[in-house]
C-alpha positions as CSV (number, residue, x, y, z in Angstrom):
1,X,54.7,31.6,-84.5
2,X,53.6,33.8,-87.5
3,X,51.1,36.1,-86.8
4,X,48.6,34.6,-89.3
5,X,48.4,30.9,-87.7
6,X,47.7,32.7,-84.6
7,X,44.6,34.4,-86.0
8,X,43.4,31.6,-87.2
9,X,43.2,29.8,-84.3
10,X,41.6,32.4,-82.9
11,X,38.7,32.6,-86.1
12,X,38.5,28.7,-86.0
13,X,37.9,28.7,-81.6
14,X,34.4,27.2,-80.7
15,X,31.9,29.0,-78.4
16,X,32.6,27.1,-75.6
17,X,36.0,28.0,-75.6
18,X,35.5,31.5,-75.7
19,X,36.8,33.3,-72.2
20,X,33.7,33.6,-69.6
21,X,33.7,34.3,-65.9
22,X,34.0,31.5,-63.5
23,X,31.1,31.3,-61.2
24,X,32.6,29.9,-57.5
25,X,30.8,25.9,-57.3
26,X,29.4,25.0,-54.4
27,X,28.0,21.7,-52.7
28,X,23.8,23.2,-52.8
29,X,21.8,21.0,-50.7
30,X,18.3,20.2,-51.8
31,X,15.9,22.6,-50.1
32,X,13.2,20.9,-47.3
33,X,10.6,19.8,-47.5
34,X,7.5,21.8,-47.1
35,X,5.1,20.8,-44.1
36,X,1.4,19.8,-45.3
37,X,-1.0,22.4,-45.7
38,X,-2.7,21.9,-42.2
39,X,0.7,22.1,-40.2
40,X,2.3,25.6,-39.5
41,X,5.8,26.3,-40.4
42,X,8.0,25.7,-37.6
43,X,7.8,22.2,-37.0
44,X,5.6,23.1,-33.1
45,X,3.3,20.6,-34.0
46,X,2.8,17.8,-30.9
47,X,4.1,14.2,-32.7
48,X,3.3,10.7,-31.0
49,X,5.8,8.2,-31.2
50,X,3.6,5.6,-29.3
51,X,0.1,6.1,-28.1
52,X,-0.7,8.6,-26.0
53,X,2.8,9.7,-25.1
54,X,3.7,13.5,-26.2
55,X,7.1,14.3,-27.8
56,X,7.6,17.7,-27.5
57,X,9.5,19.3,-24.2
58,X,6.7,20.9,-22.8
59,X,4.1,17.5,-22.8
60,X,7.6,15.8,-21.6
61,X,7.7,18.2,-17.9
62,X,3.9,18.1,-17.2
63,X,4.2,13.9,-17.2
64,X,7.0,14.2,-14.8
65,X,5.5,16.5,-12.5
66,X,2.5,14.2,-12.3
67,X,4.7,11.0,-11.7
68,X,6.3,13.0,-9.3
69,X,3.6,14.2,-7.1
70,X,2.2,10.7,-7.4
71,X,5.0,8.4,-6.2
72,X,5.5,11.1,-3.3
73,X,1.2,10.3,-2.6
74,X,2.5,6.7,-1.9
75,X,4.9,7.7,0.6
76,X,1.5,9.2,2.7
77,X,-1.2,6.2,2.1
78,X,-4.0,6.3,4.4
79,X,-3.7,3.5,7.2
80,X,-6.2,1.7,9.6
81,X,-5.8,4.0,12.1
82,X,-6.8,6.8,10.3
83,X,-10.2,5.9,10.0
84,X,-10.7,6.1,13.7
85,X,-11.6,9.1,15.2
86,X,-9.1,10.7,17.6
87,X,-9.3,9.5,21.1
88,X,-7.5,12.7,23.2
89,X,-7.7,11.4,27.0
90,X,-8.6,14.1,29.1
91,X,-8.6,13.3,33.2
92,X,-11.3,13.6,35.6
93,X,-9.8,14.2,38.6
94,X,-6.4,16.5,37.7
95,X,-4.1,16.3,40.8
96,X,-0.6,17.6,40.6
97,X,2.1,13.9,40.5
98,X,5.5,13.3,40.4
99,X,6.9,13.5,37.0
100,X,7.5,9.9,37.4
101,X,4.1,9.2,37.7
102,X,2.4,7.9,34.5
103,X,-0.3,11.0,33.7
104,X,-2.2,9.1,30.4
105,X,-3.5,5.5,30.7
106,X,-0.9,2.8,29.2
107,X,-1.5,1.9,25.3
108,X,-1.8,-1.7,26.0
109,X,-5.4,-0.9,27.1
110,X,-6.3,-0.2,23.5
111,X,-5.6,-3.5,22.4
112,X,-9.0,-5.5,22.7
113,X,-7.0,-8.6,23.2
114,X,-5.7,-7.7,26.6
115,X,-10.1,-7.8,27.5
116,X,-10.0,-11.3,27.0
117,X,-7.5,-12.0,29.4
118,X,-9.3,-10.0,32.4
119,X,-11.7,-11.7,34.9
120,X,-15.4,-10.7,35.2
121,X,-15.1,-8.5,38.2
122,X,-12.4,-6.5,36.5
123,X,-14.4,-6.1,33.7
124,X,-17.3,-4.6,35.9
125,X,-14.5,-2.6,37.5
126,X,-14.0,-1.0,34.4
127,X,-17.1,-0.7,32.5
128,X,-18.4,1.3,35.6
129,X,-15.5,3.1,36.3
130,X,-14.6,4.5,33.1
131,X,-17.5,5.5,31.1
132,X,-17.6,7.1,27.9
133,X,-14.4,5.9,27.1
134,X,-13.2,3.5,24.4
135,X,-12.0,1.0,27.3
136,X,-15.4,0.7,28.7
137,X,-16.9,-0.5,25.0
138,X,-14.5,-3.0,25.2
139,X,-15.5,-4.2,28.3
140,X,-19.0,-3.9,27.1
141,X,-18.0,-6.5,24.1
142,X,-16.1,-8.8,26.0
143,X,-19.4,-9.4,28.4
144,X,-21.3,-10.0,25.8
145,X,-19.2,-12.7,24.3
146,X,-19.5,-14.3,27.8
147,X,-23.3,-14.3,27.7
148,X,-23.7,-11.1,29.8
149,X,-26.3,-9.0,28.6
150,X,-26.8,-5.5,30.2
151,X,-29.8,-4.2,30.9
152,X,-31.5,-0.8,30.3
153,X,-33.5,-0.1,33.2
154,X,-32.0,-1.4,36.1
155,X,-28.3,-0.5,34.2
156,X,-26.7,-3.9,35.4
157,X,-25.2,-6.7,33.8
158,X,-28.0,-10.2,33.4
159,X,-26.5,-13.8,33.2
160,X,-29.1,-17.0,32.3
161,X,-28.5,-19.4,35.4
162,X,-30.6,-21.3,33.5
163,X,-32.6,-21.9,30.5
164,X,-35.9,-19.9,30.9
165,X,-39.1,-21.3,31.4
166,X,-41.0,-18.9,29.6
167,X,-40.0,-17.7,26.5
168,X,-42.1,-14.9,23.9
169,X,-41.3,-12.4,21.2
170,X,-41.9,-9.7,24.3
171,X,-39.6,-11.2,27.2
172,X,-38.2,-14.5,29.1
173,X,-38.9,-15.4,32.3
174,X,-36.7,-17.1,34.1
175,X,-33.7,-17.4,37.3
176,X,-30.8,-15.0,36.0
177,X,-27.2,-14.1,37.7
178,X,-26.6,-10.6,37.5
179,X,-24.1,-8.1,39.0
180,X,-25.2,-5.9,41.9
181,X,-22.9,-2.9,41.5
182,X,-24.3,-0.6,43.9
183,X,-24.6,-2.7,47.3
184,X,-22.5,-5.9,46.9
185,X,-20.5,-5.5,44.2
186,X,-20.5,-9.2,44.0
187,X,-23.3,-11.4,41.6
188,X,-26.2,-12.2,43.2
189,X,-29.3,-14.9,41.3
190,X,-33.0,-13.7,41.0
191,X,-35.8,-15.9,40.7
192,X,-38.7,-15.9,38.2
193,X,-37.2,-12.6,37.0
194,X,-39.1,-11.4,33.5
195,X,-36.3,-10.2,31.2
196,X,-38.2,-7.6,28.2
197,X,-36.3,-7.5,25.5
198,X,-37.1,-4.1,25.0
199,X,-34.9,-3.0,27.8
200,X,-32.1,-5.1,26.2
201,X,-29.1,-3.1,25.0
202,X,-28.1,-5.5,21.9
203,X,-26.1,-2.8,19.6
């Protein structure tokens, strides 16, 4: 090409196709957004999805440890039985048995139905033959629900034989059946007797 046609391309080139430096493009994502004024940076702050349930990792452990510990409580409820005091048997008379020889009273005795199924005289057999022990206040009820009632002073069981003939807030006066424990050991009636009802064990 002549020389001159080049040079005046060259004079007649616009600014914007004069030779610059390319700068390298590159995808620039919009910058984040800045937390409110009342939150510190780092994004640490507890959020609530629902109600009174934490978020964050800490909150997250502390709720399990507590879920934890309290489905293991439900494996260790409290029972009946534990609101009864401990009943440890302790013998009166130790002597040395055969290892076949039972050495603690059967369990079937702690069950107050097996009272109801015993006669009067093995009743007496045990309420004064084992005293002080929860057997004998099981005795104790099952006489009174058979219209026994003991009596204080003379410490022997009273029966109505019949309905009294004198009756006041003090006493009754009447003929009574009661058990002669330290003679007899059979029942035996009294006549006219005067029952005070302040010698009446009613608890």
């Amino acid at each position: 090409l002549p020389l001159g046609s080049a040079d005046s391309n060259v004079g007649n080139a616009s600014p914007s196709a004069t030779v610059s430096p390319q700068q390298p493009q590159t995808n620039q994502q919009p910058p984040p957004p800045q937390p409110p004024n009342n939150q510190p940076p780092g994004g640490n702050v507890n959020t609530m999805t629902t109600v009174g349930t934490p978020t964050s990792a800490s909150s997250y452990d502390a709720t399990a440890s507590y879920l934890g510990a309290l489905d293991e409580s439900y494996l260790h409820c409290p029972s009946n039985v534990d609101s009864e005091r401990q009943r440890a048997y302790t013998p009166r008379n130790p002597y040395p048995t055969p290892s076949s020889y039972p050495s603690t009273p059967s369990l079937i005795f702690e069950n107050p139905g097996v009272f109801e199924k015993l006669g009067t005289d093995c009743l007496f057999f045990i309420f004064y033959y084992a005293q002080g022990t929860y057997q004998q206040y099981l005795t104790a009820r099952e006489l009174k629900k058979r219209s026994w009632r003991y009596h204080k002073k003379y410490m022997t069981w009273f029966q109505r034989h019949e309905e009294p003939k004198v009756t006041t807030e003090e006493y009754e006066q009447g003929t009574y059946v009661y058990f002669d424990y330290e003679t007899g050991w059979c029942q035996r009636i009294k006549s006219d007797f005067r029952f005070e009802y302040c010698f009446l064990e009613d608890s």
